[in-house]
N, C-alpha and C positions, 0 to 999 in steps of 0.2 A: 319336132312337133310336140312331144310328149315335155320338152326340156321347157318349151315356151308355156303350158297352158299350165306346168309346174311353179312355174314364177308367177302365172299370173292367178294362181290360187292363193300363193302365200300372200301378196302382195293384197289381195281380199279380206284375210285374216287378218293382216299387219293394221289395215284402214281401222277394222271391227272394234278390234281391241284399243286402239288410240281412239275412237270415238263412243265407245262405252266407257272408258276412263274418263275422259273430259264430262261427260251427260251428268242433269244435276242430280238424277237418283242414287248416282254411285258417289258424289263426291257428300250426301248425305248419308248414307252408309257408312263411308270415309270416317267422318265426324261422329255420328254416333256411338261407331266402336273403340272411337282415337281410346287411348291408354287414361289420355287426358281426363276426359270425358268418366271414366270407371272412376279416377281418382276420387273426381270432384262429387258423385253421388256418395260412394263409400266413404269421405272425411263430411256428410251433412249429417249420416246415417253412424257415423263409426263409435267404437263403444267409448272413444275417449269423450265425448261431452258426459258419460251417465257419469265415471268418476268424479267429473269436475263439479256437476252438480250436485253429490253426495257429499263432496268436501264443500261445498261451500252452507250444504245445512247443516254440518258438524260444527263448523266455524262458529256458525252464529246460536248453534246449540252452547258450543263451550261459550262464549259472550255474555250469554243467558245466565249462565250458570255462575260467571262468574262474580257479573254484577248480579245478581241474587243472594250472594253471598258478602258482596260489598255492601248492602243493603241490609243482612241481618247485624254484621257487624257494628251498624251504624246504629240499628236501633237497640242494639247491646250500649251502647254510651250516655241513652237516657236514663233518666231516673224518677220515678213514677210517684208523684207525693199525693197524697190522698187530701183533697180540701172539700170542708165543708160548706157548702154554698143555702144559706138562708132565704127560707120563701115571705113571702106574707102573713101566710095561714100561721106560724112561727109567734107573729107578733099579735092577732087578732088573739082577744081576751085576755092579752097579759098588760100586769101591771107592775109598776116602776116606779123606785122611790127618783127621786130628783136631787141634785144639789146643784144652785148655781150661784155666782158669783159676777153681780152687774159691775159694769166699767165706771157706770155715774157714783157707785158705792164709796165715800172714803174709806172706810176699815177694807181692804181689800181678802182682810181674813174671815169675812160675815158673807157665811152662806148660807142662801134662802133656801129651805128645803120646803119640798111638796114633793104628790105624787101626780100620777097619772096615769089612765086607763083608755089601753088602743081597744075600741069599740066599734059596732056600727048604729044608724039610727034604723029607722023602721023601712026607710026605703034603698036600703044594702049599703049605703055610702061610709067610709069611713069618718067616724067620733072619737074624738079626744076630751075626755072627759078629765078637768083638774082637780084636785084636794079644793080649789076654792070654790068651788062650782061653776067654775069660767068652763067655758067650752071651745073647742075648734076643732081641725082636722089635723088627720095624718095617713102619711102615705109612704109606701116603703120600695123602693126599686131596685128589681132581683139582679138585673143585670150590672148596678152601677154598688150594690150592699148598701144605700141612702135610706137614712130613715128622717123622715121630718114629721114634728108634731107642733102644730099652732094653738096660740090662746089668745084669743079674742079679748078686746076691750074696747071703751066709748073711743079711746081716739088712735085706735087703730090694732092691729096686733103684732107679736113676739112670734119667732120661730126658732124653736129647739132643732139642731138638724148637724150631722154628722154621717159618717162613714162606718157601718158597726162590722166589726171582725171576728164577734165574741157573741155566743149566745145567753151570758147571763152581764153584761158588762155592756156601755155603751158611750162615748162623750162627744162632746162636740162644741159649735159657736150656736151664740145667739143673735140673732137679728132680730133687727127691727123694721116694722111696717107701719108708719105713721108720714105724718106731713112733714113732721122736722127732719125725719132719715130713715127717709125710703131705701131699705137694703141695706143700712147699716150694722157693722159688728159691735153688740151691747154689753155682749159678756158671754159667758164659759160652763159650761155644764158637764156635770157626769151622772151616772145613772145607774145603778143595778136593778134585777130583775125581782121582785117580789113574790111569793107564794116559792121559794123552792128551798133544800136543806141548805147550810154554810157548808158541808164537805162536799154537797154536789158540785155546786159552784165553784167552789177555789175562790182561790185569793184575787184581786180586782185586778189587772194589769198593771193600775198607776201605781202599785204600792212596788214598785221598782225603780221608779222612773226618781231622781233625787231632786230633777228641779221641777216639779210637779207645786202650781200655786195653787191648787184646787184640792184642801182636802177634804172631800167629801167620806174617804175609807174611813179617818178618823174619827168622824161623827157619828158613822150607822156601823160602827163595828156590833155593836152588842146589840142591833135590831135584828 
């Protein structure tokens, strides 16, 4: 009797345990503690990503640094030339002898000299006042160093106009504004600045140039 209710105790136990095993609380149990499971929270959390993120903002620190330095090197290969750049106010109240030399002229050696005075009238606009007492405009463009100065007559006018590189020097083409040749090139001019010393000024540009057909240096040397 004792031998039979012994088996059939165990036999009770034996059930328990195979059906607590199978049940779904144990088999998430199971799971939650698997080794598996430890791994995979401890490699989201583990200390290998801090280094990899440290190395990678050293990486791009040294990058920084380097092209920074590729960068001063480069602007070590400039070279910094100092240029004077000419305004308007430069040219308002100064005057200018003139020499030019027209294309209709035979003697190609006869140059008409005059002055002229970059002025304004009474209502701010710019005047160009001539030795003959002709008059026109002029107008000077900081961006482009253009300086043009017109004179007026019955049938039509002349425009003195060049590129000026020089603050006591200046030369250029003549056109013409009339009905025969509208925007034609008529002839050749040069120009120095008037009221300042000869040593301030220096010597003209052209007086270097060999094939220079304009010589106006030659006339106004001792003015």
């Amino acid at each position: 009797m004792s031998s039979l209710s012994y088996s059939s105790s165990l036999l009770v136990l034996v059930q328990f345990i195979i059906g607590f095993l199978q049940s779904p609380l144990a088999c998430q149990a199971w799971v939650c503690h698997s080794p598996s499971s430890i791994t995979t929270r401890s490699s989201l959390g583990s200390p290998q990503s801090i280094p990899r993120q440290i190395l990678s903002s050293s990486t791009s620190s040294t990058e920084a640094l380097s092209v920074g330095a590729s960068d001063d090197d480069e602007d070590d290969e400039y070279e910094y030339v100092e240029y004077e750049i000419l305004t308007e106010s430069e040219f308002l109240g100064s005057e200018w002898l003139i020499g030019t030399v027209m294309d209709n002229n035979l003697n190609k050696e006869k140059i008409a000299e005059t002055w002229v005075r970059l002025a304004t009238d009474k209502d701010g606009k710019n005047l160009a006042v001539w030795g003959d007492n002709s008059e026109g405009n002029w107008n000077f463009d900081v961006a482009s160093q253009f300086l043009s100065m017109s004179k007026n007559s019955i049938v039509g006018k002349n425009i003195w106009a060049g590129v000026v590189d020089d603050y006591y020097f200046c030369r250029g083409s003549v056109r013409g504004w009339n009905f025969f040749s509208p925007a034609s090139v008529v002839g050749q001019w040069q120009a120095k600045r008037l009221g300042v010393e000869k040593d301030e000024a220096g010597v003209a540009p052209w007086f270097d140039e060999e094939d220079e057909t304009l010589p106006l240096a030659d006339t106004t040397e001792g003015q």
